[in-house]
C-alpha positions in Angstrom: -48.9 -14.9 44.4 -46.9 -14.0 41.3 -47.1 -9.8 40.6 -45.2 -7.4 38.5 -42.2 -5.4 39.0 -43.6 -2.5 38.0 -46.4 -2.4 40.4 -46.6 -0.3 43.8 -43.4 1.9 45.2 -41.5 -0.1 41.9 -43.2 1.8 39.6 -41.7 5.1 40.1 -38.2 3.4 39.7 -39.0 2.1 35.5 -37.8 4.4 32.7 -39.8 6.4 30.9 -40.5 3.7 27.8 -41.3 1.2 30.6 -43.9 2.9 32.2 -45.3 5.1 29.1 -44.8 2.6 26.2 -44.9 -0.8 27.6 -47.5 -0.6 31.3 -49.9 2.1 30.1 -50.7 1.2 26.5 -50.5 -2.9 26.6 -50.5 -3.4 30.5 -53.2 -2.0 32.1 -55.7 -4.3 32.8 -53.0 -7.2 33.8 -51.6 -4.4 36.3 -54.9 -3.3 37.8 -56.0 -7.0 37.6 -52.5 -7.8 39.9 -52.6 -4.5 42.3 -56.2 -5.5 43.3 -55.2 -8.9 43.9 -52.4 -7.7 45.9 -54.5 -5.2 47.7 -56.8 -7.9 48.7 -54.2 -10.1 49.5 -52.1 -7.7 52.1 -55.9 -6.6 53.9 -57.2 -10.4 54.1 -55.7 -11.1 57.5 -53.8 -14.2 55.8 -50.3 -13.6 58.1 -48.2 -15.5 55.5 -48.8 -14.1 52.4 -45.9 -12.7 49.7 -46.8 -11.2 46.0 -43.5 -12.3 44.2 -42.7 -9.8 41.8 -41.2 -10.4 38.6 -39.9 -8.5 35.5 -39.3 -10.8 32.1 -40.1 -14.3 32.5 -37.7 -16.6 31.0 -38.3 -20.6 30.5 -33.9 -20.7 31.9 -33.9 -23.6 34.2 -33.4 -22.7 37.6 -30.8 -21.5 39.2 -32.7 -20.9 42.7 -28.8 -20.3 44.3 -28.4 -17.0 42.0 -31.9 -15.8 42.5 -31.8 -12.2 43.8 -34.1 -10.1 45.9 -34.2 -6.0 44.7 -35.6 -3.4 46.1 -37.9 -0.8 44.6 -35.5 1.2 43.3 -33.1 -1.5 41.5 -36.4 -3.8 40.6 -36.8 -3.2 36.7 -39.4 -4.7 34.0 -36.4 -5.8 31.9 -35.1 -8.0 34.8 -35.5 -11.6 33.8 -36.5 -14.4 36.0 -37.2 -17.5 35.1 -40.2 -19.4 35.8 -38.5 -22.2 37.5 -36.9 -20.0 39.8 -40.0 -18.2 40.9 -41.6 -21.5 41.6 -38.4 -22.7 43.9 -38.3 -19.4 46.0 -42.2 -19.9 46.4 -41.7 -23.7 47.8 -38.4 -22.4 50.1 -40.8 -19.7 51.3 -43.7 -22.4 52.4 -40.8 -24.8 53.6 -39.3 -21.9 56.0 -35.9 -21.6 54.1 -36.2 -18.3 54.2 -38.0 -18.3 57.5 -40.3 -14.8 58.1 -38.1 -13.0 56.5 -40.9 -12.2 53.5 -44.0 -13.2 54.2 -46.5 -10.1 54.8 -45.1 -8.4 51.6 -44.4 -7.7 48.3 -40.9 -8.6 46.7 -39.0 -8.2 43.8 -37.2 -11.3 42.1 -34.2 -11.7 39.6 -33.0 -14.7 38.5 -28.9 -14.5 38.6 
């Protein structure tokens, strides 16, 4: 599933205009709406499942090679990743280029 940066052990890691002037007032509902379905995902008892997490989509073409995985504390909302790039990391994950390494979790995408 495609997620937010911003969402779950991320969010304590966005500035203060992230989390107080851009999540609170505009994203709300889109973040509740995303940490449910992330919720239900992770307690469905689907093994390979992954909520790709991404900050400022971007309509770049992809550059799946330069694509980078952060952690909570580097993810930010202001990260861009392009939409291409999100879909090629989701088709390496089914086709096992990245074999286990990600399924059963959330992660946090940057295009390069």
């Amino acid at each position: 599933m495609v997620s937010n940066i911003g969402l779950g052990e991320s969010r304590k890691h966005q500035n203060f205009f992230m989390k107080h002037l851009l999540l609170d007032p505009f994203m709300t509902e889109l973040c509740e709406d995303k940490r449910s379905s992330e919720t239900l995902l992770a307690e469905s008892g689907i093994e390979k499942w992954c909520a790709i997490r991404a900050g400022w989509l971007s309509d770049r073409k992809e550059k799946v090679e330069k694509v980078r995985f952060l952690d909570e504390k580097q993810a930010q909302l202001y990260h861009k990743v392009s939409r291409e790039d999100i879909a090629a990391v989701a088709l390496k994950m089914i086709e096992g280029d990245y074999s286990d390494e990600y399924w059963g979790k959330a992660v946090n995408l940057v295009s390069g």
